[in-house]
N, C-alpha and C positions, 0 to 999 in steps of 0.2 A: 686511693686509686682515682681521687679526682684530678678528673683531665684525660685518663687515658683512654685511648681511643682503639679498640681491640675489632676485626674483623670478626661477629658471632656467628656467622653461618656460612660455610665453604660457600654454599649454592649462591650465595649471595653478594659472591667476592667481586667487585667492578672492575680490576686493573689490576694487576701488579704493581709492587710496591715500591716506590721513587728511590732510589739510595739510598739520598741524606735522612729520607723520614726513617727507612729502615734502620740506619745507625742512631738515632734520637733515641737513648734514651733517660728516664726517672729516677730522679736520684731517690732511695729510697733506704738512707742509712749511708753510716761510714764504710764507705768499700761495698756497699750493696745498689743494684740500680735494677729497675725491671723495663723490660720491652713495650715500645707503644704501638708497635705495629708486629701482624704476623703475617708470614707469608708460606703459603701451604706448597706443599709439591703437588705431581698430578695424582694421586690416590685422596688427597683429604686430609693428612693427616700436616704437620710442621716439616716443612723444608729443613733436613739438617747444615743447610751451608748457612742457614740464618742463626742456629746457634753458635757457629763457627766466624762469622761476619759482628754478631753481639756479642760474642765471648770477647773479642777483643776490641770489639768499641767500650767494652765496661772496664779491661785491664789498662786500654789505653788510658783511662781517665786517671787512672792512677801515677803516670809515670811523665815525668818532666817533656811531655812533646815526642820525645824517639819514636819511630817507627818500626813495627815487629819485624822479627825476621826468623823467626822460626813458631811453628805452634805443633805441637800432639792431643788428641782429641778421644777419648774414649764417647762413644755411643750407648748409654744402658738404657734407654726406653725413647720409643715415640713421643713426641710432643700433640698436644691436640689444639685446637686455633681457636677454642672459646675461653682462654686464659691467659695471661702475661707471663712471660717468663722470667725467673726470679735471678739476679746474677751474684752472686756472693767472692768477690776477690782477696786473694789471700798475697801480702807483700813478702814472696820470698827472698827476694835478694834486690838490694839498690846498688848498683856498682858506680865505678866511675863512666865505664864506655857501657855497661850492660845493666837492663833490669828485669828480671824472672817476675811471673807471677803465677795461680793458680787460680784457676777462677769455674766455680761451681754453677750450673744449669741448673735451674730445679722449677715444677710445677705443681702445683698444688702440695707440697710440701717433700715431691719424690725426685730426687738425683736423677736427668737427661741426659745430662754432660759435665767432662769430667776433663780440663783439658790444663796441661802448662803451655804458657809461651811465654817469649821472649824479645824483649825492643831492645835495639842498638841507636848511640850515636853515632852519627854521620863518622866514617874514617877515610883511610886512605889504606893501599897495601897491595901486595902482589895480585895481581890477577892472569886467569886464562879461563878459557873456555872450547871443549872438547867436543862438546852437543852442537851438533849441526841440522841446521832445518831441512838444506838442499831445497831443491826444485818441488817448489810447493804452487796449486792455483790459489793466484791474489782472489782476496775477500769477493772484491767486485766482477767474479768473474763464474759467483755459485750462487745459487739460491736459500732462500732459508728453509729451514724445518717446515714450516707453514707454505712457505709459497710451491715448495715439491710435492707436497701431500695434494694438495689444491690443483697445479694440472696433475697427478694422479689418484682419483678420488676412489679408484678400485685396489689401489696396492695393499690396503689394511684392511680389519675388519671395519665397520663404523664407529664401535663402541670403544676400539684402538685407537684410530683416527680423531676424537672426540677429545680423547686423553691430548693430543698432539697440540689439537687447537685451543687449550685452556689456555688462558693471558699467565704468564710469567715472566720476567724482566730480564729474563738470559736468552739471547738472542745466540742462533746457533745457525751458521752452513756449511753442513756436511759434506766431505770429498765423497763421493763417489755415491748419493743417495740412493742409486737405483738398488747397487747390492747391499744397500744397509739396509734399508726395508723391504726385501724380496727374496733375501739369505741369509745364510748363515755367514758370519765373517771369515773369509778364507785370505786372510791376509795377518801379519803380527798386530798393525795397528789399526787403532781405530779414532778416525781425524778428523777436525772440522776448523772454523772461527769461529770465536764468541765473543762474545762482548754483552755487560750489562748496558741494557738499552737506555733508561733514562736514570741517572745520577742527580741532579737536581745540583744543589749549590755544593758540593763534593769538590773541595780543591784540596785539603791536606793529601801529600804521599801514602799518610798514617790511614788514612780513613779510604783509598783508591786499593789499599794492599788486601783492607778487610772486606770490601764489594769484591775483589779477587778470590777471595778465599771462598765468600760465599759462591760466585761460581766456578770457582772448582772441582766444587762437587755436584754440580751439574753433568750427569753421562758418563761419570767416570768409574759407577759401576757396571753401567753394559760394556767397558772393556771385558769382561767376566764371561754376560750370558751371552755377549754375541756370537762367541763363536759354537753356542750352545742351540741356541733358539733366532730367529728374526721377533722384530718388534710386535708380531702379530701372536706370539705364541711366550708374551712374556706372561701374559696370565696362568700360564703354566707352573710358571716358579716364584719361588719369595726370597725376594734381593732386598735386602738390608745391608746398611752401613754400620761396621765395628767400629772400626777407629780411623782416624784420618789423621797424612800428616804432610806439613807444607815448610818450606825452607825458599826464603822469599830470596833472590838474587839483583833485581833490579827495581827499582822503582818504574811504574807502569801506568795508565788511564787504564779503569776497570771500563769505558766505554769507546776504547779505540779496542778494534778488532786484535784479538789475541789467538795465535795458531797451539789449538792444544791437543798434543799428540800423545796418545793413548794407548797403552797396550798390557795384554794381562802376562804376565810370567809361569804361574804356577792356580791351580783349582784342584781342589781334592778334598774328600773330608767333611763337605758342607759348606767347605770357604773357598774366597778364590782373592786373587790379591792381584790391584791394578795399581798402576804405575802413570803419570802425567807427567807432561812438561810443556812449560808454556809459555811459548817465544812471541816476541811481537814484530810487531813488519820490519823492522829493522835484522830481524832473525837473533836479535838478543833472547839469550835464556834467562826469563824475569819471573821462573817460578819450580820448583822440581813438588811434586805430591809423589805421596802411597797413601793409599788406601786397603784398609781388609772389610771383605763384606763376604754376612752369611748369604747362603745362594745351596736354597734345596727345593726340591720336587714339592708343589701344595698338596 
């Protein structure tokens, strides 16, 4: 473990974490690497788009250059930020155009994640595209998560608001802020731009797809409880992420604004299941998620 350099105390977190550092990681064995950096969400515990972002910077290392294009991800437990995450990749398949792999989470010796994906080389082939963005407000024309909350310092409770203003590297500005944080969502979707804020020395596609993936799973399970609860009464309920799945379309900058349009389908049962898709100002579709997340009463 010499060298690695592990965040020991939430409280004590200074920044969010740069991209490129967040994909460095340890080799630590054949087909095994573990995490030098953690990056918590706002409750304390590990960010799961960080195992979703290392999961595949550890399978990437495996596979001649190509760049993923599809991943499935099971969730079986929280990660905690006073340990390195351990990565164990397994070589399913090496093709000519495609390569599979498997690649296990684990901390302090307990299975987190559980996930296959998948790298292509570069091709060529029919295309089209049916998903349409329409008349959407340009980035430059909304404020962020932070700077809305700020001129309205009454909309949340404090101890909510508090949550909002933690340093995290996914930059977000929401359409329509006043009824996200003041209601219930009374519309299908739930929209904003994001972009990972600072990427650092981040030039491969390969390594742009995995900062995407990590946020993707930024807010894509309040497509679930918003139409349930507003952000002040999330302390109500306990939303967790089951599994998550991403099918990459385009090559993208995880740090040019990306429109990701949100909406849940179906909740019942304890589960509720959300749907993404994430076009960039060009209105190209350069990402499709699902998501399933538990979501019950505390």
């Amino acid at each position: 473990m010499t060298g690695t350099r592990i965040m020991l105390d939430f409280k004590d977190f200074p920044a969010a974490v740069v991209g490129a550092d967040l994909l460095r990681l340890e080799d630590a064995g054949p087909d095994h690497f573990r995490s030098l950096y953690n990056q918590p969400n706002q409750v304390g515990t590990m960010f799961g788009g960080q195992m979703l972002a290392q999961g595949l910077a550890a399978a990437h290392r495996t596979v001649q250059g190509w760049s993923p294009h599809s991943l499935s991800a099971y969730f079986h437990r929280a990660g905690t930020m006073d340990h390195p995450l351990e990565f164990t990749v397994e070589r399913v398949r090496d093709g000519s155009r495609f390569a599979a792999r498997r690649v296990v989470a684990s901390q302090g010796g307990r299975t987190l994640l559980d996930m296959l994906c998948s790298f292509q080389a570069e091709s060529g082939g029919i295309s089209h595209q049916f998903a349409k963005l329409g008349a959407v407000p340009r980035p430059e024309e909304l404020v962020t998560e932070q700077e809305f909350l700020a001129a309205h310092p009454d909309i949340l409770p404090a101890d909510i608001a508090a949550l909002y203003a933690l340093p995290f590297p996914v930059e977000i500005k929401p359409v329509a802020p006043e009824q996200r944080f003041s209601g219930k969502l009374d519309s299908p979707f739930l929209e904003s731009w994001i972009r990972y804020g600072a990427v650092g020395d981040v030039a491969e596609a390969a390594q742009h797809a995995m900062l995407i993936a990590f946020l993707s799973d930024f807010r894509l399970a309040q497509a679930v409880s918003a139409h349930h609860v507003n952000p002040s009464g999330t302390n109500e309920m306990l939303i967790t992420s089951l599994a998550h799945n991403i099918v990459f379309h385009h090559a993208a900058r995880a740090d040019e604004w990306l429109f990701h349009r949100m909406e849940s389908p179906w909740a019942g049962g304890g589960r509720g299941l959300a749907r993404g898709q994430l076009f960039d100002q060009r209105h190209r579709l350069i990402a499709s998620t699902v998501q399933e997340v538990l979501v019950r009463s505390r």
